[in-house]
TORROZA-891073 format. One line per 3 residues: number of its first residue (from 1); their letters; for each residue x, y, z of N, C-alpha, C. Coordinates in steps of 0.02 Angstrom, whole numbers, plus 50000, padded with zeros to 5 digits. Layout:
TORROZA-891073
NUM> a> X/Y/Z/X/Y/Z/X/Y/Z  ...
This chain:
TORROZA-891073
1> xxx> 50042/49940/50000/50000/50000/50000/50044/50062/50000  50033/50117/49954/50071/50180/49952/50063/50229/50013  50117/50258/50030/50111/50276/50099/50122/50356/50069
4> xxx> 50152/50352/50017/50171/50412/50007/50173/50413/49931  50133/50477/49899/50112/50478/49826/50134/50548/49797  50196/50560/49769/50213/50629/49705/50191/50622/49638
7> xxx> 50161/50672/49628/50138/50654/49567/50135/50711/49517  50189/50722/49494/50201/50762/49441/50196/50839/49475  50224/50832/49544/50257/50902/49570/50320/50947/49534
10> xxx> 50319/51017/49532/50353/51064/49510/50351/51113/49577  50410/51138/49595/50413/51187/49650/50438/51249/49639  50415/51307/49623/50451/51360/49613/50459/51408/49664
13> xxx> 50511/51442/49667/50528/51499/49722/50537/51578/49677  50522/51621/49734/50519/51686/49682/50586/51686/49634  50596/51747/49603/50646/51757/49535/50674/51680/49512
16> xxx> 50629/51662/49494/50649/51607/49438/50659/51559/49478  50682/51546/49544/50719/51469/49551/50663/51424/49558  50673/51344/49535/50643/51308/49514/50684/51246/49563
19> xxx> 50689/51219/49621/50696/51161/49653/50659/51121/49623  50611/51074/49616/50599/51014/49568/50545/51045/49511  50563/50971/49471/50526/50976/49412/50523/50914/49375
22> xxx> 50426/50922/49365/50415/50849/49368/50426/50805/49400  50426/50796/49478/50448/50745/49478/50392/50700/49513  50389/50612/49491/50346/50570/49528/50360/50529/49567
25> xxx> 50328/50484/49619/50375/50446/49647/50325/50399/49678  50316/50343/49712/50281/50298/49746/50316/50278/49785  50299/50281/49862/50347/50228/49890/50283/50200/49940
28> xxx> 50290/50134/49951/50254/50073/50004/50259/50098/50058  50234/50078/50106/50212/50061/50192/50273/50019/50187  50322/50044/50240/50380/50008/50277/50443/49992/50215
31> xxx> 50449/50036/50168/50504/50016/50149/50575/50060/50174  50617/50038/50140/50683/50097/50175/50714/50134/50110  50699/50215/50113/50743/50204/50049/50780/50283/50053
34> xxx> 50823/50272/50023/50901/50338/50035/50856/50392/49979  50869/50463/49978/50870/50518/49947/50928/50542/49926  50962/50516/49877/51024/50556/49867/51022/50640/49818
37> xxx> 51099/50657/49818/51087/50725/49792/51130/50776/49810  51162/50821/49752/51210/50865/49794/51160/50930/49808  51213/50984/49834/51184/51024/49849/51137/51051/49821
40> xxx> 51097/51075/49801/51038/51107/49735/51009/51058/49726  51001/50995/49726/50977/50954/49686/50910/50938/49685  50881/50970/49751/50809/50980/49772/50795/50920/49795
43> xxx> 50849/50878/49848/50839/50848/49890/50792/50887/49942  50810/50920/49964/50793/50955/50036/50717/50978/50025  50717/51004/49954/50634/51022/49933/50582/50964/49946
46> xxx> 50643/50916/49917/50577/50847/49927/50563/50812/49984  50614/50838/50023/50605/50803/50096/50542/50842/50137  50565/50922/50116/50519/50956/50150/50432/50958/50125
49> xxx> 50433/50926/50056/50379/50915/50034/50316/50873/50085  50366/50825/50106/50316/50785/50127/50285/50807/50214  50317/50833/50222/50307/50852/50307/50251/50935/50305
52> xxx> 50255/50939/50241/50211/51015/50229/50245/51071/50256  50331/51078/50251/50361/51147/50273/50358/51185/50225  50358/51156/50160/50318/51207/50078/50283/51155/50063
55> xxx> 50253/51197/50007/50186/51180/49956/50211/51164/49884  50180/51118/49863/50195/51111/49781/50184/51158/49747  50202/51175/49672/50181/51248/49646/50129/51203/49574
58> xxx> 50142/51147/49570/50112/51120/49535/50121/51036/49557  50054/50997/49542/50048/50919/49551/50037/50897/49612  50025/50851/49648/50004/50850/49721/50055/50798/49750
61> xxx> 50053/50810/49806/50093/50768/49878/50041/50731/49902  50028/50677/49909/50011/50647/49969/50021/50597/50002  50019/50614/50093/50053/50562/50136/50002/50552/50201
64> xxx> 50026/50484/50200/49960/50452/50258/49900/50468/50231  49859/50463/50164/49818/50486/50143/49802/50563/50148  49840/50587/50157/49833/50675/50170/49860/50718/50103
67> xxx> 49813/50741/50041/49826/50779/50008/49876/50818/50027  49943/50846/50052/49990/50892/50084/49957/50969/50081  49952/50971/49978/49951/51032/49943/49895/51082/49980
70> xxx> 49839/51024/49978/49774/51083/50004/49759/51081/50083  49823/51055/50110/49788/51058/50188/49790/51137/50219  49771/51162/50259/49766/51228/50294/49811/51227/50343
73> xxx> 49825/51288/50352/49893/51277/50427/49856/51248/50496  49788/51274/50473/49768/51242/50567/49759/51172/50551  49767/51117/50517/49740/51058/50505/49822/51034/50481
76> xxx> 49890/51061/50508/49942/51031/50462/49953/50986/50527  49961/51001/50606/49968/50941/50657/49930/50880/50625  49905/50877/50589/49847/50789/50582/49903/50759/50530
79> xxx> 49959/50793/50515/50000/50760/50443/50055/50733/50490  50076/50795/50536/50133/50777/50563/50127/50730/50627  50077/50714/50636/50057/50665/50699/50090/50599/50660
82> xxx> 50102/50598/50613/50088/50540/50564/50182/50522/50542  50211/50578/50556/50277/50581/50544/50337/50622/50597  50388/50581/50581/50462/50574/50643/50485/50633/50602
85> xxx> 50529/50659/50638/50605/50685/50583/50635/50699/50624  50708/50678/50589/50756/50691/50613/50808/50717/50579  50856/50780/50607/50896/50829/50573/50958/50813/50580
88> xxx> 51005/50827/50543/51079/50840/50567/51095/50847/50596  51039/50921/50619/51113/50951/50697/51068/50930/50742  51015/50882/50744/50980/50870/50810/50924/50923/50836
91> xxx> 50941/50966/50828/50893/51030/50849/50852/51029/50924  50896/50994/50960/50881/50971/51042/50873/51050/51090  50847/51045/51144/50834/51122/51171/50860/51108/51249
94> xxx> 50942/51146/51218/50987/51147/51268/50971/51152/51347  50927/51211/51352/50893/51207/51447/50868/51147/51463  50843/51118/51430/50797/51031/51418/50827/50979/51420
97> xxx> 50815/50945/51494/50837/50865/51510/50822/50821/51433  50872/50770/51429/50841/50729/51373/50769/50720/51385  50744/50701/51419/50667/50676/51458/50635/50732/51422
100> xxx> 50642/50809/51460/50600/50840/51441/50598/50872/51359  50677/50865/51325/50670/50853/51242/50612/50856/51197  50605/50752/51239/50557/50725/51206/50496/50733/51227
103> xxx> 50477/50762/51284/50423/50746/51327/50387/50819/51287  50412/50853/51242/50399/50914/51232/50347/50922/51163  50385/50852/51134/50353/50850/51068/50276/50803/51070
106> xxx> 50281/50785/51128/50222/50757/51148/50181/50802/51203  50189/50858/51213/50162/50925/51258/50109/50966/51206  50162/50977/51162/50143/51020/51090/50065/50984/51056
109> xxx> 50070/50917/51089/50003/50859/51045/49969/50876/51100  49970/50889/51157/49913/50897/51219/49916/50810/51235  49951/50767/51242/49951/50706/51267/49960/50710/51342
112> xxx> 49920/50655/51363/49924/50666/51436/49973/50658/51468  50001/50682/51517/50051/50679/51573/50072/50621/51580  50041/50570/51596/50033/50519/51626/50071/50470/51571
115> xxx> 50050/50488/51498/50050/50453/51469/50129/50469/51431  50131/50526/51419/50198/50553/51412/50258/50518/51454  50248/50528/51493/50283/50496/51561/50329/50427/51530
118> xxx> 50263/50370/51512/50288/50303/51498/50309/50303/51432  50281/50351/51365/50313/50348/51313/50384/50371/51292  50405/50404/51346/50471/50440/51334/50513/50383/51349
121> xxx> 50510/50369/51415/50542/50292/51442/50532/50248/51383  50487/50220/51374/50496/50177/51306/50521/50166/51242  50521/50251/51233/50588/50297/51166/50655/50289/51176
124> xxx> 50661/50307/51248/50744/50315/51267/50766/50219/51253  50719/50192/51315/50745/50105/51272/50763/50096/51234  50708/50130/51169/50720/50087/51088/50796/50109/51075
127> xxx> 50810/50166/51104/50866/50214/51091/50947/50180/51113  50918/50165/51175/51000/50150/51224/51000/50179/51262  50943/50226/51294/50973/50296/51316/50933/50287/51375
130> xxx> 50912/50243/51412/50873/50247/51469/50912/50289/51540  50961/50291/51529/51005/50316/51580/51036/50376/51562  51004/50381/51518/51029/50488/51507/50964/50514/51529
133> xxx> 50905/50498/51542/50850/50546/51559/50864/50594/51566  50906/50619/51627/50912/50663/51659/50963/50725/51655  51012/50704/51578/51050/50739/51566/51045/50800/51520
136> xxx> 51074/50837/51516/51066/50894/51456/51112/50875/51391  51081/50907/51336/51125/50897/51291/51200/50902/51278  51202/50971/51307/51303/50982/51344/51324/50928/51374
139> xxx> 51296/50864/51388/51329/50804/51421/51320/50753/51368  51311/50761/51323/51300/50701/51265/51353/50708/51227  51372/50641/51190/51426/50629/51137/51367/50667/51077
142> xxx> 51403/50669/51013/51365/50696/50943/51323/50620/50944  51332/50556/50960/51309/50499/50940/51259/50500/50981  51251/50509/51046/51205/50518/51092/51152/50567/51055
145> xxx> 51161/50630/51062/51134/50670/51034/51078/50658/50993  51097/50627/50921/51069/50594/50884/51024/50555/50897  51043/50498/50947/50985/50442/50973/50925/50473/51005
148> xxx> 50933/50530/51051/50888/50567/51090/50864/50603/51035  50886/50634/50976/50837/50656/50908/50775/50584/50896  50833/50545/50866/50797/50473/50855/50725/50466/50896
151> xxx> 50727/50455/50965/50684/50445/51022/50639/50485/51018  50659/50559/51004/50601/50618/50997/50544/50592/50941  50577/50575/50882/50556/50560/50816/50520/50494/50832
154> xxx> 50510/50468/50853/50476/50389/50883/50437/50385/50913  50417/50448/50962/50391/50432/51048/50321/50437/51007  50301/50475/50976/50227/50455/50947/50199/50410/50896
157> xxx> 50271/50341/50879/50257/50301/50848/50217/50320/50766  50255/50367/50748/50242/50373/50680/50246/50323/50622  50208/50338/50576/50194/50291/50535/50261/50295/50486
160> xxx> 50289/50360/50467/50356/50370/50428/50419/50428/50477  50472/50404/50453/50525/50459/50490/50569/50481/50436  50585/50538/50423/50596/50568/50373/50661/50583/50417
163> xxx> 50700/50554/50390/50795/50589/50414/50830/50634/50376  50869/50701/50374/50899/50715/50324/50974/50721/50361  51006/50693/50344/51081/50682/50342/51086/50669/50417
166> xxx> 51054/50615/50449/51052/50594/50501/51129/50596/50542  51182/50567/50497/51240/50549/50496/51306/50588/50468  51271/50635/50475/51323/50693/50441/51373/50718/50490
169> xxx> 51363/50752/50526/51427/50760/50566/51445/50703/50625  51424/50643/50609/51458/50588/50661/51504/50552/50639  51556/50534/50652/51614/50473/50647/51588/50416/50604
172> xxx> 51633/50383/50574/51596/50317/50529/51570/50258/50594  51621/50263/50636/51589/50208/50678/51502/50221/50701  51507/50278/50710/51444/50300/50772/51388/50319/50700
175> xxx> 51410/50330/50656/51371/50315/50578/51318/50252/50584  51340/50205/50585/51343/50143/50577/51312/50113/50633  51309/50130/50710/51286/50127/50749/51221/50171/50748
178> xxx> 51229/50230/50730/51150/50261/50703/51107/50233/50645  51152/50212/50610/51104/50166/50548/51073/50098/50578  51113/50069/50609/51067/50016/50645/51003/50031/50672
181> xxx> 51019/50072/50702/50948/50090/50752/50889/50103/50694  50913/50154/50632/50848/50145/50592/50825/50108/50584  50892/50042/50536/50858/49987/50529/50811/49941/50576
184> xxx> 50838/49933/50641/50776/49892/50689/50722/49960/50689  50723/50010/50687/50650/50049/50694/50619/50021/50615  50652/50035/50570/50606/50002/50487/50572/49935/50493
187> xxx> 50610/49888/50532/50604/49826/50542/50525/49817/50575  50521/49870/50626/50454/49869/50656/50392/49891/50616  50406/49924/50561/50371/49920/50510/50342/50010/50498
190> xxx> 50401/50032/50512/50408/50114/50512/50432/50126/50433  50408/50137/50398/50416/50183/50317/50476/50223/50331  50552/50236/50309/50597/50246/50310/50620/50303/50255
193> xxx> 50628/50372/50264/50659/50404/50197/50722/50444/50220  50780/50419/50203/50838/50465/50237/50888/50466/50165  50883/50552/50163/50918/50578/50146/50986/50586/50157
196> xxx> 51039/50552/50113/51112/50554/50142/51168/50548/50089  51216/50572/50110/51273/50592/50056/51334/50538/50095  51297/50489/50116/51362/50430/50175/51366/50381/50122
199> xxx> 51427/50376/50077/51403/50323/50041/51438/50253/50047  51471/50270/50116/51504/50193/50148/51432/50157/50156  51385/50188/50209/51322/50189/50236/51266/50142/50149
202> xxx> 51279/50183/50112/51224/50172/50042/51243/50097/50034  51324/50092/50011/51356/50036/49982/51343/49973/50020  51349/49991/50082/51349/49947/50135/51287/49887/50136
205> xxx> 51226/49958/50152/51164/49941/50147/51116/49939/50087  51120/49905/50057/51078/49901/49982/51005/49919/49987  50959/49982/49977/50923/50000/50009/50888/50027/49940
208> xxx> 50826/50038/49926/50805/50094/49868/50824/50146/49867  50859/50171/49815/50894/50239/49798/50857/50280/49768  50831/50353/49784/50808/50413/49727/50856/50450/49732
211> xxx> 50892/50480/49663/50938/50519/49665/50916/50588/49618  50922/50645/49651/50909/50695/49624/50948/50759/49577  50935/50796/49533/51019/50817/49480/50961/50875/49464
214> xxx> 50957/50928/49509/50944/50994/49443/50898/51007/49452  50846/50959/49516/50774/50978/49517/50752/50902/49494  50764/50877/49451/50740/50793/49431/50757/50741/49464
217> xxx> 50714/50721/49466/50706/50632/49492/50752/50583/49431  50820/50582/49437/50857/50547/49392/50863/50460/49391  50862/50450/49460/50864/50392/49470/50816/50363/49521
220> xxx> 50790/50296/49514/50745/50279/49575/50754/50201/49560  50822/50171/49596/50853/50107/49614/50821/50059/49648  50774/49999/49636/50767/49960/49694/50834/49923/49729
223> xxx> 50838/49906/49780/50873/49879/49816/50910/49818/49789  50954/49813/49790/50988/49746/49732/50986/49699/49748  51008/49699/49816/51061/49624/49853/51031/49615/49931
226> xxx> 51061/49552/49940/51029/49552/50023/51074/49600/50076  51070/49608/50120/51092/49631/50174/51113/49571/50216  51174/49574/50261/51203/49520/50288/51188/49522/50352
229> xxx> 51162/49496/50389/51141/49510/50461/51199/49449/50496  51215/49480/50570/51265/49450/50625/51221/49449/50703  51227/49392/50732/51201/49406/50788/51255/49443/50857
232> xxx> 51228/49484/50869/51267/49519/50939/51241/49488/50996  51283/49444/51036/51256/49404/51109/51260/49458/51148  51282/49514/51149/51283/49553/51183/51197/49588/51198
235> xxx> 51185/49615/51134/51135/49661/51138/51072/49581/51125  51090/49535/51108/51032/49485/51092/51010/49508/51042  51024/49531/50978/50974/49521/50911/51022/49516/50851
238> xxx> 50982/49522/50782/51027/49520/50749/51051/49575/50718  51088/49617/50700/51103/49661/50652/51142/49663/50584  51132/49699/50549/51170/49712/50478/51229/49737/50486
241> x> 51270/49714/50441/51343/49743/50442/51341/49754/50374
C-alpha cells in the first residue's frame, strides 16, 4: 500500500528558482529508501515536501492519505502526527533534560502527562538511552545526541521518519551505529526516507535509491542484494553489517 504519493510536482521559488521539476514517485508502507543528491539538487525540497514545510507549485503530495498541497495551517498537526524527523544538527533544546526534549514534542500534541511519562521511557529504550533521562544535551557525545533526536522522532510512533543527513557530522563508527537503530526501527514496520550523502552507509546497505540532479528525479534504484545480518550476544538480536 502507498504511503506516500508525488505526482508530477514542480516547485518554484520567487525570481525564477525552480527546486523540482516533474517529479513522481511511489513509495510502500515500511520500505527503507536513501534520497540522494548534491547540493541544489532539490533533495531538501523533497524532503520538506512531505512534512508540509512548503507547498507544491504544481501536482500534488500525498502522505498518510493526506493531500499535503490543500491542507490549511490549522489542520497541518493531523499530517505531522503521522511523521518522525530527524535533522543533522539534532535541533535538541539545550535548557531541556533529554526527558524533557522528548516529553515536549508530545506537550505540543496535548498528550496526557501520565502518558507522556511512559512513552518517553519507552523511546529512550528503543534508543539505548534509558540512563541519560536526566541529562542535558552539553553532556552528550554527537552519537548520543542523535539517538535522543531518534527517540524524539519515535515517541509518537509514527507511521514514517523522514531523516535528512542523520549521519552527517558523526564518525563512521557512530554512523553505523546510528544506521542500525533505523534499521531495527524500519524493521518494526516504520516507512523509512533518509536523505544522505554517506556512501560507505548506501554501499553497505543496499536499500532503494532516489537520486536527484537539477530539480529531477534521475534515478529511483530498487534495492539489489541482500543485506548480511550478525548476531550480537551482547545486545541479543541480529544486526546488519
Amino acid at each position: 500500500m502507498a504511503i506516500i504519493e508525488v505526482a508530477g510536482v514542480t516547485k518554484e521559488y520567487p525570481r525564477g528558482i525552480t527546486s523540482l521539476k516533474d517529479v513522481s514517485v511511489t513509495i510502500e508502507a515500511g520500505e527503507f529508501v536513501y534520497v540522494l543528491g548534491a547540493s541544489g539538487s532539490g533533495k531538501s525540497s523533497f524532503i520538506k515536501l512531505l512534512y508540509r514545510d512548503i507547498k507544491p507549485t504544481k501536482g500534488t503530495v500525498t502522505v498518510c492519505g493526506h493531500n499535503v498541497g490543500k491542507m490549511k495551517n490549522h489542520v497541518i498537526h493531523h499530517l505531522r502526527r503521522e511523521i518522525g524527523i530527524v535533522f543533522q544538527d539534532c535541533k535538541l533544546l539545550t535548557g531541556k533534560t533529554v526527558f524533557e526534549n522528548i516529553a515536549f514534542a508530545l506537550e505540543v500534541m496535548g498528550e496526557d502527562p501520565e502518558a507522556i511519562a511512559d512513552k518517553v521511557h519507552r523511546s529512550l529504550e528503543t534508543v539505548g538511552l534509558a540512563d541519560k533521562a536526566n541529562s542535558y544535551p552539553d553532556q552528550l557525545s554527537g552519537g548520543e545526541k542523535q539517538r535522543v533526536a531518534i527517540a524524539r522522532a519515535v515517541v509518537h510512533s509514527p507511521k514514517i521518519i523522514l531523516a535528512d543527513e542523520p549521519t552527517g557530522n558523526l564518525d563512521p563508527r557512530t554512523s553505523l551505529e546510528i544506521f542500525r537503530l533505523f534499521y531495527r526501527i524500519n524493521k518494526s514496520g516504520t516507512t523509512i526516507l533518509m536523505a544522505t550523502h554517506d556512501q560507505g552507509i548506501i554501499e553497505k546497505f543496499r536499500f532503494r535509491v532516489l537520486e536527484m540532479k537539477n530539480g529531477h528525479l534521475i534515478k529511483d534504484q530498487e534495492k539489489k542484494e541482500q543485506n548480511t545480518l550478525q548476531y550480537d550476544f551482547k545486545e541479543k538480536e541480529y544486526f546488519i553489517v
